[in-house]
C-alpha positions in Angstrom: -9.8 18.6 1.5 -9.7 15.2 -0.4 -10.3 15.6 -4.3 -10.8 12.1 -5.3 -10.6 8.2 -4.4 -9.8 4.8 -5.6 -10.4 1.4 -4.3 -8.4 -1.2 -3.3 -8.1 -4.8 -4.0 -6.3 -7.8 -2.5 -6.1 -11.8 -2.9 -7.9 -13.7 0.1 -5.6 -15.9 2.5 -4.3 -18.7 1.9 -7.2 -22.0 1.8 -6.3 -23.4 5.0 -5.6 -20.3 7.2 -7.6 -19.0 9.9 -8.9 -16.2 8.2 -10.5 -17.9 5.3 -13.4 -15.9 5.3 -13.5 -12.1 5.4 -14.3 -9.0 3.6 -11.9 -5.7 2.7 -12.5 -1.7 2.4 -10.2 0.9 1.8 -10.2 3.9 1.1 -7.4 6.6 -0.6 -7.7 10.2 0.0 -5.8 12.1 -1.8 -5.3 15.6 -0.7 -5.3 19.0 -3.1 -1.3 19.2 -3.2 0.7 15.9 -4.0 3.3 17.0 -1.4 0.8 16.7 1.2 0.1 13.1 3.8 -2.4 11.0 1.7 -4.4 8.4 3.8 -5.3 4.8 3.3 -8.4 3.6 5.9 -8.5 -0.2 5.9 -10.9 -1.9 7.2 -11.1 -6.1 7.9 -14.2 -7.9 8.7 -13.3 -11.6 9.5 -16.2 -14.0 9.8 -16.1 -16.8 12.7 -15.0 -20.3 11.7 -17.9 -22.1 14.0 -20.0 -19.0 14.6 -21.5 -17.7 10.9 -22.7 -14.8 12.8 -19.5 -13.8 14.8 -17.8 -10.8 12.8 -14.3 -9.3 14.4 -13.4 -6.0 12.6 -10.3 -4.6 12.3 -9.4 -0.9 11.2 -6.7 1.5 10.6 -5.7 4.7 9.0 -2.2 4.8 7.3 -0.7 8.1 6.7 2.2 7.8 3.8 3.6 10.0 1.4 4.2 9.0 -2.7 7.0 10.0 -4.5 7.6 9.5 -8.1 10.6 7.4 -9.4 12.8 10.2 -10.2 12.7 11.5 -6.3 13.5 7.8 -5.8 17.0 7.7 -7.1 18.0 10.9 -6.0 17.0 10.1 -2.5 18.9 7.0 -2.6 21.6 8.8 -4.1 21.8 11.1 -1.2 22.3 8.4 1.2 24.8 6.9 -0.4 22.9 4.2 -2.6 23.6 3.2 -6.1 20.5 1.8 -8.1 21.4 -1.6 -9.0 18.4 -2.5 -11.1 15.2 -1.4 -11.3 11.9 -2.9 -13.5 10.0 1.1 -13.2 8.6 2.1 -16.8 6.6 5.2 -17.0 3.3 3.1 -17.2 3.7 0.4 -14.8 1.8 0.4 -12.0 4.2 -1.2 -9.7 8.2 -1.8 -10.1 10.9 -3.3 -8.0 13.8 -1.5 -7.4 17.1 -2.5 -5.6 20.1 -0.2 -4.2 23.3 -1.0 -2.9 25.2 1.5 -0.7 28.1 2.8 -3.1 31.4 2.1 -2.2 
């Protein structure tokens, strides 16, 4: 069902938290047909503060559907939303977008 992958990264907590040391999977399936659920598994392995040898692990499997930014603003559009700025250029890999209901 899944035709390919990528990895994931993230920043560690903050120095000071109590999760200081840990470790991170994921995983993104992405199914044959773009309309269909993808899946994120995300896994957390923290490592004990006093015990080196204590591991708690943490997983989950998020189900979520992309969109591209043109299904964006018509979907805000149809609920009565107005794009009031947006950073999205067709090769960023992340953008900020913010909508106020229109009046």
């Amino acid at each position: 069902m899944s035709s390919g992958r990528t990895a994931c990264s993230s920043s560690p907590p903050a120095t000071g938290s109590c999760f200081e040391t840990y470790a991170q999977a994921c995983r993104w399936t992405f199914p044959e047909d773009w309309d269909e659920p993808h899946h994120l598994d995300v896994a957390v392995a923290v490592l004990g503060d006093t015990d080196p040898e204590a591991v708690a692990t943490r997983s989950e499997r998020l189900t979520f559907w992309p969109f591209r930014y043109e299904a964006l603003e018509r979907d805000l559009a149809a609920a009565g939303f107005a794009v009031e700025s947006s950073t999205f250029t067709p090769d960023a890999e992340r953008y900020l977008v913010t909508a106020r209901r229109s009046r």
